[in-house]
C-alpha positions in Angstrom: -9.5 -4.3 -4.2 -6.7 -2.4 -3.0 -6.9 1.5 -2.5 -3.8 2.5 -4.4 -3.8 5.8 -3.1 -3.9 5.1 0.8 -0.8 2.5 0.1 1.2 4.9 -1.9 1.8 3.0 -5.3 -0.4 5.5 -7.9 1.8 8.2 -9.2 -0.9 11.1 -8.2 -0.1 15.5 -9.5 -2.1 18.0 -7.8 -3.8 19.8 -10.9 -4.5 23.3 -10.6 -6.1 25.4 -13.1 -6.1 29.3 -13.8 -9.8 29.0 -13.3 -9.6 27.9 -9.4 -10.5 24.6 -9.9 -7.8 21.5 -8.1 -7.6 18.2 -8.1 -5.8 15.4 -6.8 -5.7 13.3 -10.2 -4.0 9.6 -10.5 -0.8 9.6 -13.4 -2.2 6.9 -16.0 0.9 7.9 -18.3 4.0 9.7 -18.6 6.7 11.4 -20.8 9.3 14.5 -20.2 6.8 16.7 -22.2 3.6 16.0 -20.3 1.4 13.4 -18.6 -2.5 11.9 -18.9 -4.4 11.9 -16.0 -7.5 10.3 -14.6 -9.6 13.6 -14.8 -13.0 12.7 -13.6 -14.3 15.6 -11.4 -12.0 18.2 -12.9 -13.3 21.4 -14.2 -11.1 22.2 -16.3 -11.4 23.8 -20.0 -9.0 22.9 -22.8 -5.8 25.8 -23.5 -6.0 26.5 -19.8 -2.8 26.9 -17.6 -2.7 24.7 -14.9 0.0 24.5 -12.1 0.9 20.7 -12.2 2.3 19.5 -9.0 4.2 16.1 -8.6 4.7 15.0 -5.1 8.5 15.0 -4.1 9.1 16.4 -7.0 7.8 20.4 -7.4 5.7 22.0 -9.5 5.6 21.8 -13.3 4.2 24.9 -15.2 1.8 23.4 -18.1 -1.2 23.5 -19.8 -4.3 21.2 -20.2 -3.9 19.8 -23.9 -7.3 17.8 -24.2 -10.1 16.0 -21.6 -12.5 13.5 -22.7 -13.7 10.1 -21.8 -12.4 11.0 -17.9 -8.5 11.6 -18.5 -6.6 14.6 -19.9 -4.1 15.0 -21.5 -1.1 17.7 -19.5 1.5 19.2 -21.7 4.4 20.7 -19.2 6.3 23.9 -20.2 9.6 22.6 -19.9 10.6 19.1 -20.1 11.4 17.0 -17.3 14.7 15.9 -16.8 15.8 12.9 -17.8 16.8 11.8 -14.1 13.1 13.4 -13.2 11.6 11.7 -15.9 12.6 8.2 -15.0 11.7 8.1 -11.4 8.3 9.0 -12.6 8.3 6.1 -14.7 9.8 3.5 -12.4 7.0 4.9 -10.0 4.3 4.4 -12.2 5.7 1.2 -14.1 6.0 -0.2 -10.4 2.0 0.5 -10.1 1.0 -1.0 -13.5 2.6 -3.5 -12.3 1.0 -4.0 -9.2 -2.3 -3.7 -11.2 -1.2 -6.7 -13.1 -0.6 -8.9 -10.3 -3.7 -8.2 -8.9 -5.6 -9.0 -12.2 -3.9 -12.2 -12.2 -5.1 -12.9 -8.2 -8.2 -12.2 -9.1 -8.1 -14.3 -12.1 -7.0 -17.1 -10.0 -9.5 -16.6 -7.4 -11.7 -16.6 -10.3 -10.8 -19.8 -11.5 -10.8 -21.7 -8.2 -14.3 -21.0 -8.1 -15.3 -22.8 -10.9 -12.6 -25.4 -10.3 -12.6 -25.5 -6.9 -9.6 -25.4 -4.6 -6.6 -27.5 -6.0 -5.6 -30.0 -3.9 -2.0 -31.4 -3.7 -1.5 -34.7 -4.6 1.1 -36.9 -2.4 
């Protein structure tokens, strides 16, 4: 697999809350009033205020909505712009997609296992 991070494709915010704790956490969706995140390792408490920095971008003022199950939900003070808003998603559609290509490598790999290698035919 592919580190997504050391290429460049994930959409990745710099979390960090009131209570000290930061975190480099991976954008798994987006909208102009907030963003979930990949959250595992973040101490972070629910109602907290957390500076939310995008890369290129600047920093978001915003607040931690809800965390379970490893991702958490961001709620940003003021709305992104709508220019803003879809770079971030063309950056982080272009990654989902690049997830999906891989899943259907891998699938293929997958299959030529059991298949074996196809051979062309002249």
């Amino acid at each position: 697999m592919v580190d997504d991070d050391i290429e460049g494709t994930a959409l990745m915010v710099l979390c960090r809350a009131k209570s000290g704790s930061v975190a480099d956490l991976k954008v798994l969706d987006i909208s102009p009033g907030g963003c979930m995140v990949a959250s595992a390792g973040w101490m972070a408490e629910k109602g907290e205020r957390v500076l939310t920095t995008v890369r290129g971008i600047g920093v978001q003022t915003s607040h931690l909505v809800w965390m379970e199950d490893g991702r958490a939900g961001i709620a940003f003070d003021q709305p992104l712009h709508a220019a803003v808003y879809d770079y971030l998603l063309a950056r982080l559609e272009g990654y989902v997609e690049t997830e999906r290509e891989e899943a259907a490598r891998v699938e293929a790999a997958q299959a030529e296992r059991r298949t074996g290698p196809r051979r062309k035919l002249y």
